[in-house]
DRENTORKOL-3810 file (N, C-alpha, C; in nm, 4 decimals):
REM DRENTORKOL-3810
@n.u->-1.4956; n.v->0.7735; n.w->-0.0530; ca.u->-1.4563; ca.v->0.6471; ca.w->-0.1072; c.u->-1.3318; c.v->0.5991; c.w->-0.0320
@n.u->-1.3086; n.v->0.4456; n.w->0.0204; ca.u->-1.2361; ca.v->0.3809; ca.w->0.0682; c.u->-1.0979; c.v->0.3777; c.w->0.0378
@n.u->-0.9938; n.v->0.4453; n.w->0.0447; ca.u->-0.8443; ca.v->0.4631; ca.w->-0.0352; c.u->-0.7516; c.v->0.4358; c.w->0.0606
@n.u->-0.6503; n.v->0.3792; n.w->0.0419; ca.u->-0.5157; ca.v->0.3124; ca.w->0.0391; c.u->-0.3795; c.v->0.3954; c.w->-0.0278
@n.u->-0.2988; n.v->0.4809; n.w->0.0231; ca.u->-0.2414; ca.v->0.5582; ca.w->-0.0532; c.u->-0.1224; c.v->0.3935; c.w->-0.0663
@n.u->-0.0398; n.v->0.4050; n.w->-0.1756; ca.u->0.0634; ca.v->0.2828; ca.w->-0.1713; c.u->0.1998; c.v->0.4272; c.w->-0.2284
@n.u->0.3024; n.v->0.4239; n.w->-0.1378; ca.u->0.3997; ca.v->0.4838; ca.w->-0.1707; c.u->0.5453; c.v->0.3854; c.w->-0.0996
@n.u->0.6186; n.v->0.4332; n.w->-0.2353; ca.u->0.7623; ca.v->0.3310; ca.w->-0.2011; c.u->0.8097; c.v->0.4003; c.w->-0.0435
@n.u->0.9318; n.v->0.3222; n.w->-0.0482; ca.u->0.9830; ca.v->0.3456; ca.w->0.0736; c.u->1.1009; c.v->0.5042; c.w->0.1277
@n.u->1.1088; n.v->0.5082; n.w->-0.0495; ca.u->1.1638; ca.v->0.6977; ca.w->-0.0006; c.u->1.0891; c.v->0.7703; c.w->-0.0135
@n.u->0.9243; n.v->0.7525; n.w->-0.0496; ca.u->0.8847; ca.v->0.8483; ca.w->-0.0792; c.u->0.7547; c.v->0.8568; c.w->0.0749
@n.u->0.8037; n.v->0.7485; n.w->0.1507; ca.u->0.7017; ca.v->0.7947; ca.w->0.3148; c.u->0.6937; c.v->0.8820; c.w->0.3560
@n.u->0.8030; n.v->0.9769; n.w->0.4018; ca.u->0.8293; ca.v->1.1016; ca.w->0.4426; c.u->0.7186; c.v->1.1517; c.w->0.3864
@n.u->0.7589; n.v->1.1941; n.w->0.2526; ca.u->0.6491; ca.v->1.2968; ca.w->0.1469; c.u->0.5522; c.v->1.2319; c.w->0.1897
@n.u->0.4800; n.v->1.1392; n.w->0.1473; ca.u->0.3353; ca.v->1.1177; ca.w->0.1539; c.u->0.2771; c.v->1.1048; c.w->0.2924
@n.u->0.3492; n.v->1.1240; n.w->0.4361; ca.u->0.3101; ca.v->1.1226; ca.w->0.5525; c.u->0.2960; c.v->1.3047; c.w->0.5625
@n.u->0.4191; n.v->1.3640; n.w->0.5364; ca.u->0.3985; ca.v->1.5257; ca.w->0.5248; c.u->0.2828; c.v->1.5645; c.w->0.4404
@n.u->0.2456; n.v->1.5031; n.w->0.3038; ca.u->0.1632; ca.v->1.5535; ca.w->0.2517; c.u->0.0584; c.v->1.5385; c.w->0.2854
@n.u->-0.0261; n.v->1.4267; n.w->0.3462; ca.u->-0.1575; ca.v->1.4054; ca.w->0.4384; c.u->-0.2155; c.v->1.4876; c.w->0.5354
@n.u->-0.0859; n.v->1.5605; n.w->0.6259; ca.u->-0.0641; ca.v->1.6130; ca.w->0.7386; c.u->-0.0678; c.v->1.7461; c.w->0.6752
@n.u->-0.0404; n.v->1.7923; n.w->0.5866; ca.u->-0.0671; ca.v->1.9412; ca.w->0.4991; c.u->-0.1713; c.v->1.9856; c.w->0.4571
@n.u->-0.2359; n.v->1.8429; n.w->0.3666; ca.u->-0.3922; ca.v->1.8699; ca.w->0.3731; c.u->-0.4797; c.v->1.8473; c.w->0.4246
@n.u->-0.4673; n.v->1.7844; n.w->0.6012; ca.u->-0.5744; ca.v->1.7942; ca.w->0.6430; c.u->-0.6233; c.v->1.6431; c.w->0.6797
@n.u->-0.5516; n.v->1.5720; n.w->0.6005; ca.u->-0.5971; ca.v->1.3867; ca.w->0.6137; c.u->-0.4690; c.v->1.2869; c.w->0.7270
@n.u->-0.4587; n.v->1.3646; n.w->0.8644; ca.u->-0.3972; ca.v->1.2808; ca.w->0.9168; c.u->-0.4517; c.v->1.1590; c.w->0.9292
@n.u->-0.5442; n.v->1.1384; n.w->0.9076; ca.u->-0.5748; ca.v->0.9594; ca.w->0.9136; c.u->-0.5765; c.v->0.8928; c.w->0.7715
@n.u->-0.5521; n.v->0.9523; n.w->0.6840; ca.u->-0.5204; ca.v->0.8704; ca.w->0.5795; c.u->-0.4176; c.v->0.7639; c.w->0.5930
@n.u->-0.4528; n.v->0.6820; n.w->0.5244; ca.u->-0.3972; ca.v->0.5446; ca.w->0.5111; c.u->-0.2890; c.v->0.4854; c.w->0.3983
@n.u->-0.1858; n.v->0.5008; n.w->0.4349; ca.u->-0.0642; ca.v->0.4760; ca.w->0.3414; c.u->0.0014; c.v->0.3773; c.w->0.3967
@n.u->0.0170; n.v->0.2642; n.w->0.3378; ca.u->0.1243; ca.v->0.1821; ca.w->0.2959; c.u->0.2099; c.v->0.2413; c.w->0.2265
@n.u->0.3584; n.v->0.1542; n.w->0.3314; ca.u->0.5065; ca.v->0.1848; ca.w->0.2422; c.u->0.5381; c.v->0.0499; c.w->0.2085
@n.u->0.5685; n.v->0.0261; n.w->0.1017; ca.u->0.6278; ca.v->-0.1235; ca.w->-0.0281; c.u->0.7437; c.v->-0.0142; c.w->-0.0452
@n.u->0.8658; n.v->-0.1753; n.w->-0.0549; ca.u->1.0055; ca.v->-0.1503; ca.w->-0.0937; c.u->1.0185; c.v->-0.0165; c.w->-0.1959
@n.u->1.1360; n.v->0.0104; n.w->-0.2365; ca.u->1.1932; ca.v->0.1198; ca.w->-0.3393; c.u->1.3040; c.v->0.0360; c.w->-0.4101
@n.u->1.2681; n.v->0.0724; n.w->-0.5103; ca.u->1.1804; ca.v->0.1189; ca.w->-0.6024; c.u->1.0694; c.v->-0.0107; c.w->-0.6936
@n.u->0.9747; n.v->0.0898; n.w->-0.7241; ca.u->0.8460; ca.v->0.0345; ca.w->-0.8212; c.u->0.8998; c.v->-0.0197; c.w->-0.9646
@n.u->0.9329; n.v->0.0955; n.w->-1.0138; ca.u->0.9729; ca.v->0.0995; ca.w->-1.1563; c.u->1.0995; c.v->0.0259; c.w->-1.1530
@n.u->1.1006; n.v->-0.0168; n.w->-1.3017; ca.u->1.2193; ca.v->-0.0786; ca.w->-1.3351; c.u->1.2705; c.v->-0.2017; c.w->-1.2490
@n.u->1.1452; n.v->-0.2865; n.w->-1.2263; ca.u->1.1419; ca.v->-0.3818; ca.w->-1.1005; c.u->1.1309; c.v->-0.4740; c.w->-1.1538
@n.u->1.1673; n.v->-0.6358; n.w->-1.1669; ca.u->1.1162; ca.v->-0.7272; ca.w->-1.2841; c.u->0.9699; c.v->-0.7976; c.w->-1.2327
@n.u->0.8732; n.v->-0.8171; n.w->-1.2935; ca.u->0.6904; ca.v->-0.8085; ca.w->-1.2739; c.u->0.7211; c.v->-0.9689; c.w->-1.1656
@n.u->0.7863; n.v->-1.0225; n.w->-1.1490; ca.u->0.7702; ca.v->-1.1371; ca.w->-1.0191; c.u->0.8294; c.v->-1.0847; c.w->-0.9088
@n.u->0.9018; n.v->-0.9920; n.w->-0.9432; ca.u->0.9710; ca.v->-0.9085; ca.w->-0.7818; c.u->0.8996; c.v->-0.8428; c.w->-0.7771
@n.u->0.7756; n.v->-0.7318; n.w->-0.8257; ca.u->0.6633; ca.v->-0.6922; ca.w->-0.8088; c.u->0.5238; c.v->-0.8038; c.w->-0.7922
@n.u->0.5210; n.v->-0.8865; n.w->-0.8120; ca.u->0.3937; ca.v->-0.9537; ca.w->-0.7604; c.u->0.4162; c.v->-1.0570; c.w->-0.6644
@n.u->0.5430; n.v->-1.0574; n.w->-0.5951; ca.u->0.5882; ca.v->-1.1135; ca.w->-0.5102; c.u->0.5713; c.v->-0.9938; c.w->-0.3655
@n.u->0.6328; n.v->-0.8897; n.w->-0.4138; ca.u->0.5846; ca.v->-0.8013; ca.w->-0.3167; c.u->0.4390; c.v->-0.7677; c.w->-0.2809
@n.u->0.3383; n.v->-0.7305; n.w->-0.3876; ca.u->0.1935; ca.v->-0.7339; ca.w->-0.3467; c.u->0.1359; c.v->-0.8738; c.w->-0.2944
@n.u->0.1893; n.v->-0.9503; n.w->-0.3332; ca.u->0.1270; ca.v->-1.0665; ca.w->-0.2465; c.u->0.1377; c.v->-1.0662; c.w->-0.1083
@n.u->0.2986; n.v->-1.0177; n.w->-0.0650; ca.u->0.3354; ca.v->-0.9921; ca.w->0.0945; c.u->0.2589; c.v->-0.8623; c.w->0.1650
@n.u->0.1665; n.v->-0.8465; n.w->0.0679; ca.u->0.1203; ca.v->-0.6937; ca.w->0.1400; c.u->-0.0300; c.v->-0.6882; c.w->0.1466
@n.u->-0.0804; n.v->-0.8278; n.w->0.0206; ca.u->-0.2210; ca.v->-0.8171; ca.w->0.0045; c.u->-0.3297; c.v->-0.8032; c.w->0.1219
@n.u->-0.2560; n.v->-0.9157; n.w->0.2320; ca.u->-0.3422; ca.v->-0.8786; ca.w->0.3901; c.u->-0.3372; c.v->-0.7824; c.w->0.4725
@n.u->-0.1825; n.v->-0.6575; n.w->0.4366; ca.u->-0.2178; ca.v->-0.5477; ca.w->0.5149; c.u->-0.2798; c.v->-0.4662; c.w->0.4366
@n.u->-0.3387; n.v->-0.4686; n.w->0.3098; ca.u->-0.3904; ca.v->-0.3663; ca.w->0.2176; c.u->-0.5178; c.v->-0.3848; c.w->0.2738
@n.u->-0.5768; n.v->-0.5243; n.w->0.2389; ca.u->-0.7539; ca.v->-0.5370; ca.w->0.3404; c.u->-0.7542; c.v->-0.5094; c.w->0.4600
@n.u->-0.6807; n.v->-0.5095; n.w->0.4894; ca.u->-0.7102; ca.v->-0.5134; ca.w->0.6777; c.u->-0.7401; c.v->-0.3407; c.w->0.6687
@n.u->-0.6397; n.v->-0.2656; n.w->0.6210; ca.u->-0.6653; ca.v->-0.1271; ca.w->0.6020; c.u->-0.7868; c.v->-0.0305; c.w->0.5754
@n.u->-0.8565; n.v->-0.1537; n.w->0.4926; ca.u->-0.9964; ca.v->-0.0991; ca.w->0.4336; c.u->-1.1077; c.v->-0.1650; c.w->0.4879
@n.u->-1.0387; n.v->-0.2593; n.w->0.6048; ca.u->-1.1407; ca.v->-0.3117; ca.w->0.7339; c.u->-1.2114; c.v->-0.4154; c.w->0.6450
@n.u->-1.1342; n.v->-0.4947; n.w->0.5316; ca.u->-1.1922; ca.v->-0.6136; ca.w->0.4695; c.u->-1.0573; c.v->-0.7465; c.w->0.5314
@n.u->-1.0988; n.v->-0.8688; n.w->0.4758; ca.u->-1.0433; ca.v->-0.9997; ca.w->0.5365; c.u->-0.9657; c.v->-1.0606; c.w->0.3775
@n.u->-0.8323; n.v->-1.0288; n.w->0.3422; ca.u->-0.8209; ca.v->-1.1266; ca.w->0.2403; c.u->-0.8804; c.v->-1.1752; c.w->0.1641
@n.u->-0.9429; n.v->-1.2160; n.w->0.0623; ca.u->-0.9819; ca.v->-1.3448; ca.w->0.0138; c.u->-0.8812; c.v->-1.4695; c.w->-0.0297
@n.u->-1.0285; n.v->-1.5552; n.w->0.0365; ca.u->-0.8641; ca.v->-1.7112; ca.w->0.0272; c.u->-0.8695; c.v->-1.7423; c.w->-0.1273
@n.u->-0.7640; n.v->-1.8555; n.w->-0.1881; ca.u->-0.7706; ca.v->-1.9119; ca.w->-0.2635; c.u->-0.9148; c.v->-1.9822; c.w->-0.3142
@n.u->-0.9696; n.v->-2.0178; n.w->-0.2753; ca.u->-1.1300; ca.v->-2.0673; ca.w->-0.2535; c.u->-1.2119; c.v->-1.9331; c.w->-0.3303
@n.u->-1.1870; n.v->-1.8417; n.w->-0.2814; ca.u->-1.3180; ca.v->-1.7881; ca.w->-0.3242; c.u->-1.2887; c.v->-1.6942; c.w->-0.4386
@n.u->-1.4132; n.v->-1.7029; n.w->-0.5283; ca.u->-1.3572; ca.v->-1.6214; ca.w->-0.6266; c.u->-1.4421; c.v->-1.5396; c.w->-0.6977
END
């Protein structure tokens, strides 16, 4: 199945070491700012919006525009 690891920005290290431990150097992780939590929900959906086209591109899909739904 098609996966996207999403880890903040201190936690790259770890989740690049941990891929590389088990075996999934080509796994696919995005790093988004630090921290997640305790973030107010428009500074979080402000950030996934800035990321929504490298998340598809990752899984070898195209955005969807406003248009389609």
């Amino acid at each position: 199945m098609p996966t996207v690891v999403i880890a903040s920005a201190d936690f790259e290290e770890f989740s690049l070491t941990s891929a590389q431990t088990l075996g999934l150097a080509e796994a696919r992780i995005l790093t988004v700012p630090h921290p997640i939590g305790g973030v107010p929900n428009d500074v979080l959906r402000q950030r996934a919006e800035d990321r929504v086209e490298l998340v598809m591109s990752m899984f070898g899909e195209a955005a969807p525009s406003e248009n389609e739904g």
